[in-house]
N, C-alpha and C positions, 0 to 999 in steps of 0.2 A: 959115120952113121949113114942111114940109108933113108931113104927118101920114107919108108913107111914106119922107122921110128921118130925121124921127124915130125911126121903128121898126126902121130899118136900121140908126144908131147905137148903139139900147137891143140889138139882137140882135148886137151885134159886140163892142159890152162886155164883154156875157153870156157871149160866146165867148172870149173875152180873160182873163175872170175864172174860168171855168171851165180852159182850159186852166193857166193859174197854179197853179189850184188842185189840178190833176193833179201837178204838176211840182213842188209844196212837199210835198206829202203824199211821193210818189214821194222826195226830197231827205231826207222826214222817214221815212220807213224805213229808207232806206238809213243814217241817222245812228242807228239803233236799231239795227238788224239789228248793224253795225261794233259799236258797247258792249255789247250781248250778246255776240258771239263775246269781245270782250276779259273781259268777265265770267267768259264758260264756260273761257277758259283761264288764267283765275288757277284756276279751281275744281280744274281737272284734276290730279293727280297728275304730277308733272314725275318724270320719270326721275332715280336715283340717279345721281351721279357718283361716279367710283372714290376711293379718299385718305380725306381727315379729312372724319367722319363732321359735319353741323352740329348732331345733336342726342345726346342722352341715348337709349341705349338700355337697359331694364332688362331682363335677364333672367328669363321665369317659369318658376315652380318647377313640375319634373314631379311625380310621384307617386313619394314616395321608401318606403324600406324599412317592413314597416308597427313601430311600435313597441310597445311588451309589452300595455300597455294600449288598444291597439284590439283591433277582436272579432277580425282576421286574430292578433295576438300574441298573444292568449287563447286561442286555438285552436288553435298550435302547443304553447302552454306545458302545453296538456293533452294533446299527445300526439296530434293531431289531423290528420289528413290529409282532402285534397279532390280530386274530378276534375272536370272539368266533365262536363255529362251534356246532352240532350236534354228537351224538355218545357217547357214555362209558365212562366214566372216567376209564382211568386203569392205571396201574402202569408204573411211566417213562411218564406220561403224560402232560403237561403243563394246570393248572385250573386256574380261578377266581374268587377269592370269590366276590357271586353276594349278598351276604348280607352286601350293604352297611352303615347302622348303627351297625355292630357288634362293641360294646368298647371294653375297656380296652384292647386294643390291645399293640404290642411294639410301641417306635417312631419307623417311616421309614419302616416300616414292607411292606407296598406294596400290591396291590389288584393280582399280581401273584404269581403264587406256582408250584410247581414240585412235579409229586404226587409220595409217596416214598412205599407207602401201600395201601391196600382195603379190605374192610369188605363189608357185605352184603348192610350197611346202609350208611356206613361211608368210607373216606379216609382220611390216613395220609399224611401233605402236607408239603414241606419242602418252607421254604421263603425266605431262606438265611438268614444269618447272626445270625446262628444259632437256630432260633426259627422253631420247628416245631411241628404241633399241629393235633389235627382228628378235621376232619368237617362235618356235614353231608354232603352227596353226593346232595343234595336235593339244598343246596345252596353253589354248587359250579359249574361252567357249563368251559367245556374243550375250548381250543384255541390253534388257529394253529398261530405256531411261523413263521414267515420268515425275510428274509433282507427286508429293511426300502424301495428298489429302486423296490423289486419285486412285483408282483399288486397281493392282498391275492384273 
């Protein structure tokens, strides 16, 4: 054989091995691409069906009545009334938390608080009764304390 049917054999292989090699890579996507989607669809959230529930659901707790010894019960049991007002939340302050679906709160915990700290976004609130927690500022609005006889 001659050097340029050599060369026609070695360039037709090439093409031969090259085209294969489009066609397993192309065969080896598509076999990826398919296990990813099966992937992303275990991931996904499957919609509820109606009937018996398959798991456990627990109820959380709202924000219940406040009890005698939080600073909201300390503050009625003195005779003590609030409005909310206008103005900064700042430190040493009296707030409310106006978010009233926040759960899992303590029992007794109470919709007032004593503001102990402040951040740009946030303040830390004390409740009494030892719980005291950051909230954002956003839902929480100040109030002016006074006796229960004085007109706020």
């Amino acid at each position: 054989m001659e050097k340029k049917e050599y060369t026609l054999i070695v360039i037709g292989a090439v093409a031969v091995a090259t085209f294969l090699g489009f066609v397993g890579c192309g065969l080896g996507y598509l076999s990826l691409h398919r296990q990813l989607a099966e992937i992303q669809s275990e991931l996904r959230p499957q919609p509820r069906r109606m009937g018996a529930m398959p798991f456990r659901v627990d109820v959380a707790t709202p924000i219940s009545p406040a009890a005698a010894d939080s600073l909201e019960g300390q503050l009625r049991s003195q005779g003590k009334r609030w409005e909310r007002t206008q103005g900064q939340i700042e430190e040493g302050a009296y707030v409310e938390d106006i978010l009233k679906n926040r759960m899992n709160q303590p029992q007794g915990r109470g919709w007032l608080g004593k503001v102990v700290s402040v951040s740009d976004d946030a303040a830390t609130v004390d409740f009494g009764r030892g719980y005291v927690v950051g909230i954002l500022k956003s839902e929480l609005c100040p109030v002016n304390v006074t006796d229960e006889d004085h007109k706020l």
